[in-house]
C-alpha positions as MATLAB code, in Angstrom:
seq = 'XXXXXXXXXXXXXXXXXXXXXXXXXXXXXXXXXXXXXXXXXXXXXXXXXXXXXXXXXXXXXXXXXXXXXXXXXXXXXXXXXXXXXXXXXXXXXXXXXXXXXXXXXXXXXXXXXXXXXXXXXXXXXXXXXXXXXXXXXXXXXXXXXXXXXXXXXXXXXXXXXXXXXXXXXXXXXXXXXXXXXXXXXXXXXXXXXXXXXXXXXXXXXXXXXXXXXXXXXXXXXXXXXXXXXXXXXXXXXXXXXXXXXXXXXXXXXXXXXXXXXXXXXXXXXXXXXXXXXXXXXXXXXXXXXXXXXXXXXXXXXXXXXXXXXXXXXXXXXXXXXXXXXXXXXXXXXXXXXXXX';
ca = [
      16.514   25.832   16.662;
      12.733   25.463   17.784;
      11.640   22.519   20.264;
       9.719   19.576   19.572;
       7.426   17.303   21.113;
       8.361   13.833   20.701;
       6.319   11.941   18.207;
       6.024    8.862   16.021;
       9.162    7.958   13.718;
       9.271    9.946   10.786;
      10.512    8.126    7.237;
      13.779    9.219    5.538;
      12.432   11.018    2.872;
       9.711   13.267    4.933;
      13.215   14.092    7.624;
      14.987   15.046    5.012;
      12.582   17.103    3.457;
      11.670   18.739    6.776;
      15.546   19.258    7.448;
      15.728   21.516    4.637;
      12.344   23.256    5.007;
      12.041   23.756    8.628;
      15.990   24.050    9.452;
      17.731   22.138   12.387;
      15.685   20.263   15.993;
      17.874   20.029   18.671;
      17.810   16.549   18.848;
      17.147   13.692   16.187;
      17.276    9.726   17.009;
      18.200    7.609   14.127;
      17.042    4.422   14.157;
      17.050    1.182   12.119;
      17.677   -2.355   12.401;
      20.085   -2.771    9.658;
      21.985    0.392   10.979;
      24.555   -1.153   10.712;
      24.750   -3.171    7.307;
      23.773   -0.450    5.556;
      24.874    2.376    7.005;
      24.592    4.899    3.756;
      21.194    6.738    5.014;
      22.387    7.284    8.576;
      25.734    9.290    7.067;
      24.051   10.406    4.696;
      21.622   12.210    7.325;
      24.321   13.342    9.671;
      26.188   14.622    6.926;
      23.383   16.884    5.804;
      22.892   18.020    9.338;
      26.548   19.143    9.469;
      26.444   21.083    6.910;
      23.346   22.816    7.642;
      24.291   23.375   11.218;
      27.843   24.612    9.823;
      25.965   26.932    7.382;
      23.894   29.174    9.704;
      24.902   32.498   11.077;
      27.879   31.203   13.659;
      29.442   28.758   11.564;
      32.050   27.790   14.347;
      31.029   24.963   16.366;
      32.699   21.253   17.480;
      32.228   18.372   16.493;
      32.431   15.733   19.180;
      31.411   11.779   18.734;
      30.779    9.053   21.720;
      29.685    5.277   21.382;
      27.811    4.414   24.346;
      29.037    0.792   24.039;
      32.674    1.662   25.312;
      32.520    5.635   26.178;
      31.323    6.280   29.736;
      27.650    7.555   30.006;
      28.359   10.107   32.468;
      31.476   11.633   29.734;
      28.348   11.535   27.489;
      25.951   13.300   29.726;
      28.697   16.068   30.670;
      29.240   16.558   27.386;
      25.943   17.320   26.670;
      25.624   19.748   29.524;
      28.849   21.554   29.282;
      30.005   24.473   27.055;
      32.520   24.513   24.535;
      35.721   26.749   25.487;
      36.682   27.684   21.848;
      32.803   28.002   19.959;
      29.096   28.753   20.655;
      27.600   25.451   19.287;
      28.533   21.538   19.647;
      27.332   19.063   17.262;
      27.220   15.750   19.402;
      26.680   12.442   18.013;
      26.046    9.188   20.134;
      25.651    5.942   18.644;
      24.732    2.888   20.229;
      22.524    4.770   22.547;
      20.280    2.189   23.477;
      23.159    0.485   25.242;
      23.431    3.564   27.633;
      23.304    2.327   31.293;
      20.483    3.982   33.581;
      22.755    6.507   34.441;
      23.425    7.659   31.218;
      19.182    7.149   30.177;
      18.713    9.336   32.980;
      20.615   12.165   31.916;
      19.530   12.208   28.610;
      16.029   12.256   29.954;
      17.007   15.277   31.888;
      18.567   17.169   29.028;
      15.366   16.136   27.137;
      13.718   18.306   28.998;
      15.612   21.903   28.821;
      17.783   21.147   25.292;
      20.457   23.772   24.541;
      18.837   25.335   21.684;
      21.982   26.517   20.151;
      23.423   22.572   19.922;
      22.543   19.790   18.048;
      22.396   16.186   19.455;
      22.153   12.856   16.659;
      21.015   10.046   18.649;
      21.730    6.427   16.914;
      20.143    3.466   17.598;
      19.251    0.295   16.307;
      15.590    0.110   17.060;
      12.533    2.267   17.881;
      10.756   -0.227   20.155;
       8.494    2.438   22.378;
       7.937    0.043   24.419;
      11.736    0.231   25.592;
      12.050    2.070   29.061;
      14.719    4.217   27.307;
      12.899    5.313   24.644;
       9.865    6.319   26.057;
      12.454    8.284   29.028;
      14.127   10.572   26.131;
      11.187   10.527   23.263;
      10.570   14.307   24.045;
      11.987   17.553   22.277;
      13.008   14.467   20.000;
      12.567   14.307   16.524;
      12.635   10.521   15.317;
      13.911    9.179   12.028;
      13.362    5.731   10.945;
      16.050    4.712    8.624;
      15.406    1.677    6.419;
      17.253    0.682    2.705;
      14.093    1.612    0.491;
      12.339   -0.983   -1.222;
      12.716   -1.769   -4.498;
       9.688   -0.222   -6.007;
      11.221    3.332   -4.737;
      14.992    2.673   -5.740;
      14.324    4.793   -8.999;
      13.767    7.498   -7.654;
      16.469    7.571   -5.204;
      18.544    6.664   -8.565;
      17.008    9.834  -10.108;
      17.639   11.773   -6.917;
      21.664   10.962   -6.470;
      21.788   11.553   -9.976;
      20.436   15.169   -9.704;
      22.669   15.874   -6.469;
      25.595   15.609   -9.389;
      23.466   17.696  -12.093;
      22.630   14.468  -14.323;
      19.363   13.511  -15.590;
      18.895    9.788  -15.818;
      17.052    7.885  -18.738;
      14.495    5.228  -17.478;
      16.436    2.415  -19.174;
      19.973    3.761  -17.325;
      18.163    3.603  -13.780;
      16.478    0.167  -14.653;
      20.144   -1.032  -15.429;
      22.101    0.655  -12.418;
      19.105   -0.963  -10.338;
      20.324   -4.522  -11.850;
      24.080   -4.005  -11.764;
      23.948   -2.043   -8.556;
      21.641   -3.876   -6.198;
      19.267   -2.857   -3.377;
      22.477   -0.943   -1.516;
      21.791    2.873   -1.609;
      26.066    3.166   -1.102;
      26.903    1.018   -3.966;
      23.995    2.811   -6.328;
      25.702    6.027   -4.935;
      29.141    4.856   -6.100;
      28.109    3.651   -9.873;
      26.166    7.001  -10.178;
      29.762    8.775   -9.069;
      31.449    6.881  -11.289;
      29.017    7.543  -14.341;
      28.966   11.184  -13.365;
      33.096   11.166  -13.858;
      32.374    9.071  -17.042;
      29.954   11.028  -19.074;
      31.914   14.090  -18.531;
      29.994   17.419  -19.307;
      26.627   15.500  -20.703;
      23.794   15.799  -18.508;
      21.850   12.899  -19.364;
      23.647    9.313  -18.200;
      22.223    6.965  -20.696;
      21.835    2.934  -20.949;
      24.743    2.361  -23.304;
      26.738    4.841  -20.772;
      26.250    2.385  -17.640;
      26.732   -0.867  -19.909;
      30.135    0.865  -20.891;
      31.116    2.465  -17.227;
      29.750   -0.592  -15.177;
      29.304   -3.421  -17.004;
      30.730   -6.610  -15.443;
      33.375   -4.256  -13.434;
      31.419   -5.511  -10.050;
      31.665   -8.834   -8.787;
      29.008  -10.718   -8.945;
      28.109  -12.894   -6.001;
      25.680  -16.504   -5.269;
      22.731  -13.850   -5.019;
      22.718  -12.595   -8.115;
      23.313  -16.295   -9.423;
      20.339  -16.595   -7.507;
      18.031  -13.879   -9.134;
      19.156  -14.969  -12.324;
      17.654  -18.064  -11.783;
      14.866  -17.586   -9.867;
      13.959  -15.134  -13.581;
      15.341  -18.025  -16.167;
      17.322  -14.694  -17.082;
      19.664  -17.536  -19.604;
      22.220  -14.623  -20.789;
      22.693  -13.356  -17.229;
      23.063  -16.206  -15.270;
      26.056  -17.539  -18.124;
      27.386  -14.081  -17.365;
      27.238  -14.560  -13.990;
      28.764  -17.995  -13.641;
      31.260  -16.980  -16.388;
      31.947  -13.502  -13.841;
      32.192  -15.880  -10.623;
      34.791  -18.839  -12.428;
      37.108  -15.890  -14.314;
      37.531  -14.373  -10.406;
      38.417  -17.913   -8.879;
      35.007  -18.990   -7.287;
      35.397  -22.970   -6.731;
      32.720  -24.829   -9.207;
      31.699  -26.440   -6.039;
      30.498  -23.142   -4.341;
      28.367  -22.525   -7.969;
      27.215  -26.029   -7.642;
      26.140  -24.912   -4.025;
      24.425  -22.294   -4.981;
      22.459  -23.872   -7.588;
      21.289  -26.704   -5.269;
      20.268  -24.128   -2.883;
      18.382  -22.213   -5.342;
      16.217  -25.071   -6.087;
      15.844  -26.866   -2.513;
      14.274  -23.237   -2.002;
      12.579  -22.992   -4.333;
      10.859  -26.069   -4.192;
      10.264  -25.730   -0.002;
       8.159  -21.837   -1.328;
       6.378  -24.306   -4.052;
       5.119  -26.549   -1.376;
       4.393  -24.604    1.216;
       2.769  -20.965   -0.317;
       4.072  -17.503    0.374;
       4.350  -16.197    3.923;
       1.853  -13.068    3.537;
       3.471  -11.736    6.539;
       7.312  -11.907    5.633;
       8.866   -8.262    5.201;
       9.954   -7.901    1.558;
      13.527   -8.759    1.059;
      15.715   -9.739   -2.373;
      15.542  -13.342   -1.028;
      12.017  -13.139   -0.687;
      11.227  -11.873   -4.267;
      13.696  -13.927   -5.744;
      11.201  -17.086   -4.570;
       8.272  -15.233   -5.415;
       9.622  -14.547   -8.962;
      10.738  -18.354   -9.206;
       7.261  -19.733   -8.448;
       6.451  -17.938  -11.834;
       8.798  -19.434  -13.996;
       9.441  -23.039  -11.989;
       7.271  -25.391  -11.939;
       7.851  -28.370   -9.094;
       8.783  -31.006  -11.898;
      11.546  -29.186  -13.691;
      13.032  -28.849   -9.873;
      13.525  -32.536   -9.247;
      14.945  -33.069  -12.305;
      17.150  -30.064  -11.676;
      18.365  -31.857   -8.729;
      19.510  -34.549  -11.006;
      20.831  -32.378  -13.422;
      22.916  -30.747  -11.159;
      24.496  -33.981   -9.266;
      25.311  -35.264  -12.790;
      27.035  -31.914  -13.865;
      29.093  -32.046  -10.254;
      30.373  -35.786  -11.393;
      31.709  -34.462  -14.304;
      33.210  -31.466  -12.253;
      34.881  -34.019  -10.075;
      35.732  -36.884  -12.540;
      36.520  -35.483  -15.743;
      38.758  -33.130  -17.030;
      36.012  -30.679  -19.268;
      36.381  -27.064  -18.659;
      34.181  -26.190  -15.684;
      32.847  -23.113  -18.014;
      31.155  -25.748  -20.596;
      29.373  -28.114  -18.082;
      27.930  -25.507  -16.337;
      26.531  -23.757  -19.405;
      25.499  -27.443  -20.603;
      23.617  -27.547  -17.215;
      21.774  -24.274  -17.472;
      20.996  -24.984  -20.899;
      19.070  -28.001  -20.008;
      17.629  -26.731  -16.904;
      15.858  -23.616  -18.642;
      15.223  -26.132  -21.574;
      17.446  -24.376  -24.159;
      18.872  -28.102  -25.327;
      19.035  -27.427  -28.241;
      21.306  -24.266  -28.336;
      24.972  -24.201  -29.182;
      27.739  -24.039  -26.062;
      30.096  -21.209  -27.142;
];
């Protein structure tokens, strides 16, 4: 393994790539804030460096794994430093490592400086301020990997991309659908693509009707997607959706919730514009896309719409199923169509 300066964070895709083309660095930091919700990129990465680092010439080596949050830095640091008794390389991985004491920076640091070539150190953290005395201490012989859930603009083509790692191909319509069902989770867009891989059997191309049939409604769907639906007057979805959420035991007053929500939201965006500077998040876009089909009027009477239909909840003995779909009726101004 060759040295390397330290240098600005790299993206997932460009590590990954350089992974395979360039081979192991002796030390990577993985960083990210939401580390820890979505963990699928960071295992995803490690794995991949195990296996490389188990595929070259000496294929013995140990494995050994340390949280800096309860393991003692200077256990860490000796670790690092030490040799194994029983094989040539070590893989070391130590999470948490911006809550290493200034012991345990210190060491690093030093080890920074003269890296055992023939090991591999995974550094996890959940931030790359440089401004942080411990980063700018170790950022040397480091390689740095930023690791962020993609946005949703590039989720095809990780769709595409998981799908090849399983020899599929992928029509467009089939990733635009997985996208919808799935979410903006890499690990559950992972697990419908393993499942459709084990559905299709020996055909290499997963097609729309193939996720409709493997996926469908087999997810739960939760107050965000209720959410999204609305925010896109999608009318078949959202009915779906509430029809998913009541058939699973969700209380009509948590629906009710979520639809008051929706439009108190919505009408706070309305009135007070888009924040140019807010990161893009599902939340985000579902406001954005509501400010397209909402207009401020149809909100307030929403509002009343919606205490009316949670009267009828409370006082009446209707199935919960009808007044909601008699209350999204009216709110996306389908009146006229039949209840089924």
């Amino acid at each position: 393994m060759a040295k390397t300066s330290g240098s600005a964070p790299q993206n997932y895709s460009d590590a990954e790539r350089s992974l395979k083309r360039d081979g192991l660095k002796p030390v990577y930091l993985l960083a990210g804030r939401k580390l820890w919700a979505d963990s699928y990129l960071r295992d995803r990465f490690i794995d991949k460096v195990k296996k490389q680092f188990h595929g070259s010439d000496d294929s013995d080596y140990t494995l050994e794994t340390f949280h800096a949050a309860s393991d003692k830095a200077e256990n860490i640091i000796n670790s690092l430093s030490t040799a194994n008794l029983f094989t040539n390389k070590k893989l070391i991985v130590i999470h948490d490592v911006q809550r290493m004491n200034e012991q345990g920076i210190k060491g690093l640091a030093q080890y920074m400086n003269d890296p055992i070539l023939d090991n591999c150190v995974i550094l996890v953290s959940l931030n790359f301020d440089a401004r942080r005395k411990w980063y700018s201490s170790i950022n040397k012989n480091l390689m740095s990997v930023k690791i962020e859930t993609p946005f949703a603009n590039k989720m095809p083509q990780w769709i595409t991309l998981l799908a090849k790692s399983r020899d599929k191909n992928i029509s467009r319509d089939a990733s635009g659908l997985i996208a919808e069902y799935a979410g903006d989770t890499l690990q559950m867009i992972d697990m419908e693509i393993e499942k459709l891989s084990i559905f299709i059997g020996e055909k290499e191309l997963i097609e729309e009707n193939d996720v409709k049939e493997a996926i469908g409604f087999s997810r739960q769907l939760s107050p965000f997607d209720l959410e999204k639906y609305f925010a896109n007057k999608d009318l078949n979805w959202t009915l779906s959706a509430i029809d998913n959420m009541l058939e699973r035991g969700e209380k009509p007053t948590a629906i009710t919730i979520t639809i008051y929500n929706f439009i108190m939201n919505t009408l706070v965006y309305l009135e007070t514009g888009s924040n140019s500077s807010a990161r893009w998040s599902p939340r985000e876009q579902n406001k954005k896309d509501a400010a397209k089909y909402w207009k401020r009027a149809d909100l307030v009477e929403s509002l009343i719409l919606v205490r009316e239909s949670d009267l009828k909840i409370k006082q009446t003995k209707i199935p919960h199923r009808v007044i909601f779909t008699e209350l999204v009726l009216k709110m996306f101004d389908k009146k006229g169509e039949a209840v089924a």
